[in-house]
C-alpha positions as CSV (number, residue, x, y, z in Angstrom):
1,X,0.0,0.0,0.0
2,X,1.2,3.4,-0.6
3,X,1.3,5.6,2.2
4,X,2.8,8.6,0.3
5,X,1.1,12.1,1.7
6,X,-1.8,13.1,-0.3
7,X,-0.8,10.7,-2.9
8,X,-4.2,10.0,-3.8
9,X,-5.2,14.0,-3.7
10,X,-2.1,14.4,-5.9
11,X,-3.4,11.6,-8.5
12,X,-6.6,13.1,-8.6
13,X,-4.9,16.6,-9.3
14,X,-3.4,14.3,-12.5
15,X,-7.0,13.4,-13.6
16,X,-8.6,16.4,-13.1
17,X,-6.1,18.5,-15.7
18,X,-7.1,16.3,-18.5
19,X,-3.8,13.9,-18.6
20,X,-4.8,10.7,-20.7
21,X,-5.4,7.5,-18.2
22,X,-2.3,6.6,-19.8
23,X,-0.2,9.6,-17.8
24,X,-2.3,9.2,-14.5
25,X,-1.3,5.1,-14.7
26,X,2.7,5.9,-15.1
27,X,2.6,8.4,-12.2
28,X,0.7,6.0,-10.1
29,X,2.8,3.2,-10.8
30,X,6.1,5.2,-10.7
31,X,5.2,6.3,-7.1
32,X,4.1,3.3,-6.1
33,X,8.0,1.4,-6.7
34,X,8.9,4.7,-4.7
35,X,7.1,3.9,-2.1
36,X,8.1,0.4,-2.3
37,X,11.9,1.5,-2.1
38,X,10.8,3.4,1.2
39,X,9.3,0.4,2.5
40,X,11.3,-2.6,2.0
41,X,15.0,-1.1,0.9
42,X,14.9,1.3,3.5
43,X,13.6,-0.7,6.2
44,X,10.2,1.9,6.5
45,X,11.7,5.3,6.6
46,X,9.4,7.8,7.1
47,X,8.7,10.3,4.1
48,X,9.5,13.4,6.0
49,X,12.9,11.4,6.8
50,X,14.0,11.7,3.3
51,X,16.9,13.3,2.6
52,X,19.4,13.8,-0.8
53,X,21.1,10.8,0.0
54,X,18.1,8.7,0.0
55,X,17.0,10.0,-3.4
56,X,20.7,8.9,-4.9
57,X,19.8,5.7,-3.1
58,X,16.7,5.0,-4.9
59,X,18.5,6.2,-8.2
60,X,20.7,3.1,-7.8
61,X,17.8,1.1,-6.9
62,X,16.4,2.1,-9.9
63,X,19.7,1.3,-11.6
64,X,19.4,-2.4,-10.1
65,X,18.7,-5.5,-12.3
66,X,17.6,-6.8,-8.4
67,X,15.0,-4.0,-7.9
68,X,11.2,-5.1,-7.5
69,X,8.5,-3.9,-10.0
70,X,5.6,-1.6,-8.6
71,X,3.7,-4.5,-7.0
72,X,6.7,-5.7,-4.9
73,X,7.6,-8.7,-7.5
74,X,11.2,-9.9,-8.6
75,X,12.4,-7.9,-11.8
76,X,15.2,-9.4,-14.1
77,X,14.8,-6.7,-16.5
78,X,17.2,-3.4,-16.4
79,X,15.8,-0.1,-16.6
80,X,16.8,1.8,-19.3
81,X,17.7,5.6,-18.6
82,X,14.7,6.8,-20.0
83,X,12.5,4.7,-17.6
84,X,14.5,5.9,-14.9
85,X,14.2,9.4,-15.8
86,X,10.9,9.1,-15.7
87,X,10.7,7.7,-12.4
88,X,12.1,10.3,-11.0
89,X,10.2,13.4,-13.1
90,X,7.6,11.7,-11.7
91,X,8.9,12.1,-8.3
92,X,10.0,15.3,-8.8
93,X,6.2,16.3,-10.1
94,X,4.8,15.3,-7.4
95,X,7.4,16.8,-4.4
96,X,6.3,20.3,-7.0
97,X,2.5,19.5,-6.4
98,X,2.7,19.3,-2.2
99,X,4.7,22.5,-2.7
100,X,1.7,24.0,-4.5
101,X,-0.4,22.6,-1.4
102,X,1.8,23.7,1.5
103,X,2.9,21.1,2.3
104,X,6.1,19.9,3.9
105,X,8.8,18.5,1.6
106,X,11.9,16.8,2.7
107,X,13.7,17.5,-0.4
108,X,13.1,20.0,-2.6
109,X,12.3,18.8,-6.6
110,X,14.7,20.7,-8.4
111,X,17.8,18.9,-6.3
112,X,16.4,15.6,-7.7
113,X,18.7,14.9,-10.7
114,X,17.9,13.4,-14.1
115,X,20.4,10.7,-15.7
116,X,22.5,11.6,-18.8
117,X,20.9,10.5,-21.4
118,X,23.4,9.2,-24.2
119,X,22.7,10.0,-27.8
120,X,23.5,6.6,-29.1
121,X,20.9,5.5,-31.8
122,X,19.0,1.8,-31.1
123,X,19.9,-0.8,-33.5
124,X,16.9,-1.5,-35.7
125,X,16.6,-5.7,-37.0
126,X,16.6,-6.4,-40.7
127,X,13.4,-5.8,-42.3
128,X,13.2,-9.9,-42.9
129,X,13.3,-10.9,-39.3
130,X,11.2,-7.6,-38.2
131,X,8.8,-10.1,-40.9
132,X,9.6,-12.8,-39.5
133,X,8.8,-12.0,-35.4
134,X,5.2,-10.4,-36.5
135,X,4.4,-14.0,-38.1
136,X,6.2,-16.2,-35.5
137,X,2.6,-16.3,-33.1
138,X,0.9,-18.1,-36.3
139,X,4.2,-21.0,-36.2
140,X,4.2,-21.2,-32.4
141,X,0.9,-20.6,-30.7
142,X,-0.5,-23.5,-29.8
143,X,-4.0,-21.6,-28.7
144,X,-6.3,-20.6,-31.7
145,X,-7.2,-17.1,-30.0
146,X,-3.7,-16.8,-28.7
147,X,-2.0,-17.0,-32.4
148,X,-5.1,-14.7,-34.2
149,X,-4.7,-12.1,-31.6
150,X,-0.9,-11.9,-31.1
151,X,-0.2,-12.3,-34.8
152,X,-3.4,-9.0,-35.3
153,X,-1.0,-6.7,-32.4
154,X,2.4,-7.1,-34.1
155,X,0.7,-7.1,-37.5
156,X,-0.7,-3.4,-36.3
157,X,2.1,-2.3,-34.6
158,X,4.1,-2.8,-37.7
159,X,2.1,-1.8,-40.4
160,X,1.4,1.8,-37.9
161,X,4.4,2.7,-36.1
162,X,1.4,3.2,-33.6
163,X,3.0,3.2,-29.1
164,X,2.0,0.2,-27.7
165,X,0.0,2.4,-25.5
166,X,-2.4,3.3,-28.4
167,X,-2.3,-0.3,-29.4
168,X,-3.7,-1.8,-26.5
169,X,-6.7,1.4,-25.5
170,X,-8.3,0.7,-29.6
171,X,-11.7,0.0,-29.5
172,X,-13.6,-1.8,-32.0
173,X,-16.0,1.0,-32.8
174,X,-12.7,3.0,-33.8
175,X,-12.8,0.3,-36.9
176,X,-14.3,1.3,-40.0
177,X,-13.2,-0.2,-43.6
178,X,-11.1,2.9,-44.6
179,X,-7.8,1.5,-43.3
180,X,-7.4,4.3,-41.1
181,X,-8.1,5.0,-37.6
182,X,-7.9,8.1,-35.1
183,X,-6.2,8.0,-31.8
184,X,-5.3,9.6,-28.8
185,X,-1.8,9.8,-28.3
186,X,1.2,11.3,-26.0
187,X,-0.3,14.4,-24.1
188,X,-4.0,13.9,-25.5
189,X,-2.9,14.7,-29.0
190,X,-4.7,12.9,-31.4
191,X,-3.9,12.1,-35.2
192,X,-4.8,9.4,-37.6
193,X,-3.0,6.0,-38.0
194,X,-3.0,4.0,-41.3
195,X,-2.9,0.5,-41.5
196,X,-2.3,-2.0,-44.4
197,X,-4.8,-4.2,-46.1
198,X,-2.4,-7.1,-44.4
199,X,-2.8,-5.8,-40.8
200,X,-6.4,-4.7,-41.4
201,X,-7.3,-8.3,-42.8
202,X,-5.5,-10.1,-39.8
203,X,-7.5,-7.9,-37.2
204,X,-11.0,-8.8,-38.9
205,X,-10.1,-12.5,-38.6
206,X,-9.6,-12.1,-35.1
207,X,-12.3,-10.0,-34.4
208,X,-14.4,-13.1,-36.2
209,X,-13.7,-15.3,-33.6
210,X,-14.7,-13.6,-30.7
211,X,-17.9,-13.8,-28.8
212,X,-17.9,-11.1,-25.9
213,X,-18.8,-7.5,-25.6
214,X,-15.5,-6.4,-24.6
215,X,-15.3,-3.1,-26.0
216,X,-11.4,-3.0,-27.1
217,X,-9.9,-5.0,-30.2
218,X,-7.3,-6.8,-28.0
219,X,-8.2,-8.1,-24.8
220,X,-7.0,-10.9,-22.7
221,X,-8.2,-14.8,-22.7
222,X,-7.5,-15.7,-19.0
223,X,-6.4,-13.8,-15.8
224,X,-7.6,-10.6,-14.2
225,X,-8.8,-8.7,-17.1
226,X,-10.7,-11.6,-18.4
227,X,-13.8,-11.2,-17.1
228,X,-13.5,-7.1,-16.9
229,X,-15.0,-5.6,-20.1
230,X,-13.4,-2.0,-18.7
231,X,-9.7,-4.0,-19.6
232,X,-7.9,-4.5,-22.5
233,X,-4.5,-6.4,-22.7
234,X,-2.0,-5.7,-20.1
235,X,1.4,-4.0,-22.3
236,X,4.1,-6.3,-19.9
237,X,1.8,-9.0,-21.6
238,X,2.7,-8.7,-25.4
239,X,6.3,-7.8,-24.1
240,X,6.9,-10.7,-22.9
241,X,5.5,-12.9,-25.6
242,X,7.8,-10.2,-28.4
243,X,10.5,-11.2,-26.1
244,X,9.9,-14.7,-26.7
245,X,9.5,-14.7,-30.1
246,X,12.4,-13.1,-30.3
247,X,14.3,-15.9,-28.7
248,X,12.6,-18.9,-30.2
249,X,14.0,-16.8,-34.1
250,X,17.5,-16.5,-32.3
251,X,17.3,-12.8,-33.1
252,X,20.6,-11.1,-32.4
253,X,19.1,-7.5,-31.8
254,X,16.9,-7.4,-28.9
255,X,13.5,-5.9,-30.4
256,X,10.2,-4.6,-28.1
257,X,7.3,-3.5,-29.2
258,X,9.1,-0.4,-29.3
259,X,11.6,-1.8,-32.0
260,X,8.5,-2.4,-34.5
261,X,7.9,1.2,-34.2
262,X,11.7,2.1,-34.6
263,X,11.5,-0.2,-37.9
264,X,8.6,1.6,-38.9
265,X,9.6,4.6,-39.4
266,X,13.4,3.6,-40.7
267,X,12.1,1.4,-43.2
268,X,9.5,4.2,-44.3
269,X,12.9,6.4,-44.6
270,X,14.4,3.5,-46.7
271,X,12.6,3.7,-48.6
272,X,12.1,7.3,-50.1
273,X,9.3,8.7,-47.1
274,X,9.6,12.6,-46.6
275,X,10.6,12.9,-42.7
276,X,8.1,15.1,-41.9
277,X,5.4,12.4,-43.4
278,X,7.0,10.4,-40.9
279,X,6.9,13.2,-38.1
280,X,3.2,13.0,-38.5
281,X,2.4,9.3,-38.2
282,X,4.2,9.1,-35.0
283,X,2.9,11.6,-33.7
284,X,5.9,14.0,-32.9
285,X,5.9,17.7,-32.3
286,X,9.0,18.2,-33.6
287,X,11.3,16.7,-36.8
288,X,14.0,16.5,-34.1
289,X,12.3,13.8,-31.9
290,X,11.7,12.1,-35.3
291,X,14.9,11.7,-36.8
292,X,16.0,10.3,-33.4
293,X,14.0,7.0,-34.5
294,X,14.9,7.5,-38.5
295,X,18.4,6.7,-38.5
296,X,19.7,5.0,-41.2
297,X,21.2,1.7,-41.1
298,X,25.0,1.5,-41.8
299,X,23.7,-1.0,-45.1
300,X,21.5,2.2,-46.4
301,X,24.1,4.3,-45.8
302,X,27.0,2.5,-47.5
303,X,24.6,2.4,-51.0
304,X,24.1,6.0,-50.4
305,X,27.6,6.7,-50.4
306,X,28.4,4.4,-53.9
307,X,25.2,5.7,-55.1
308,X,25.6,9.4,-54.6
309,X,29.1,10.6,-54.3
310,X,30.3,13.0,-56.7
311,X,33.4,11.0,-57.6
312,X,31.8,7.3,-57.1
313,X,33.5,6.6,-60.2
């Protein structure tokens, strides 16, 4: 349980300034493992005894490939910076909000310090395994609903360059027969996604075998969210099963549902998209954020160079 001050005045304060469910869930969480650190790692200190130390404390417990999730279970995966960082924004957020209040703070947000973030570039897999892991749930899947469903995700992930996020929160009524459908993004903003004929044909024979009234496309077969038609299909879920995939091909690169995004858009670049297309089915503000995910690989950019150079002959 979290005993966080105001924690739950602090969530609604979230909620009430029109953050997407998405937001209020990642601050939740995020101050949850916090409190968990408190708790178990610091043997029940006291918020109020919190000092600078403890804060670089928690950084390295973030840092840990020991650490324990949210929920107080084991954790083999490391944290990448970014998650980190945003772990502690989301600390720092809400130390800023009990300031607002008047509240006592024991350390004060801006002393709370982000991890450099490097600049390096993730490696993307070739385009014929990407293939390969969004058809490995028809080969392996042993369960009928499993393989339909799993194969419809990474089929729309793919063919959208959509966050796993929107993924998960589409509805069925957002379906239409136009190939396109409008979400809700980062920050509320909203924009249309496009899928292929390919992706769009695999979610239809999904959809076919279904017989609930579970409002979203993908939704879970067993566990909690089974009998909740107010859940859709947890993200750690189809992590895990990309991860295995992954494994079962032997793929060298380690790819996420992230990764299908990252291919996305660098195989869109490949071959011939404008960047600022791109910029707008992601979903970016800014062409800077995109090019971050359209880097070229070093193949594309070795035929560039014998292609293009002024003295290639």
């Amino acid at each position: 349980m979290n005993h966080l001050p105001s924690i739950d005045d602090f969530l609604l304060h979230i909620q009430a300034n029109n953050y997407s469910l998405e937001t209020l869930y990642n601050y939740e969480r995020d101050l949850d493992t916090f409190a968990h650190f408190l708790q178990t790692e610091m043997r029940n200190l006291s918020f109020d005894k919190v000092t600078k130390k403890t804060i670089e404390q928690y950084k390295a417990y973030l840092n840990s490939p020991t650490r324990k999730t949210s929920s107080g279970a084991e954790s083999d995966i490391k944290l990448k910076s970014g998650s980190i960082n945003r772990h502690l924004t989301s600390l720092r957020r809400y130390l800023s909000y009990l300031l607002d209040m008047d509240e006592f703070v024991p350390v004060p947000p801006q002393t709370i310090k982000l991890l450099r973030m490097g600049k390096q570039h993730g490696q993307v897999a070739e385009l014929q395994e990407l293939i390969k892991l969004i058809e490995c749930p028809t080969a392996i899947e042993k369960d009928n609903f499993v393989k339909m469903r799993n194969r419809a995700m990474l089929e729309t992930l793919f063919a959208s360059g959509m966050r796993i996020s929107e993924l998960i929160s589409l509805k069925i009524t957002q379906l239409d027969h136009s190939g396109k459908i409008f979400v809700e993004g980062k920050g509320r903003k909203r924009r249309f996604i496009y899928l292929t004929a390919r992706a769009e044909g695999h979610i239809r024979e999904y959809l076919k075998i279904r017989d609930d009234d579970n409002p979203y496309i993908f939704i879970a077969e067993r566990g909690l969210n089974v009998s909740n038609k107010k859940k859709h299909i947890s993200p750690n879920y189809l992590q895990m099963k990309i991860k295995w995939y992954r494994e079962y091909l032997g793929m060298s690169i380690k790819t996420s549902a992230h990764s299908l995004r990252h291919g996305f858009a660098t195989y869109l670049a490949e071959s011939g998209a404008n960047p600022a297309a791109i910029q707008v089915l992601l979903g970016h503000e800014s062409l800077e954020t995109t090019t971050r995910y359209v880097h070229a690989s070093d193949r594309y950019a070795e035929d560039t160079h014998h292609k293009f150079h002024p003295l290639k002959e």
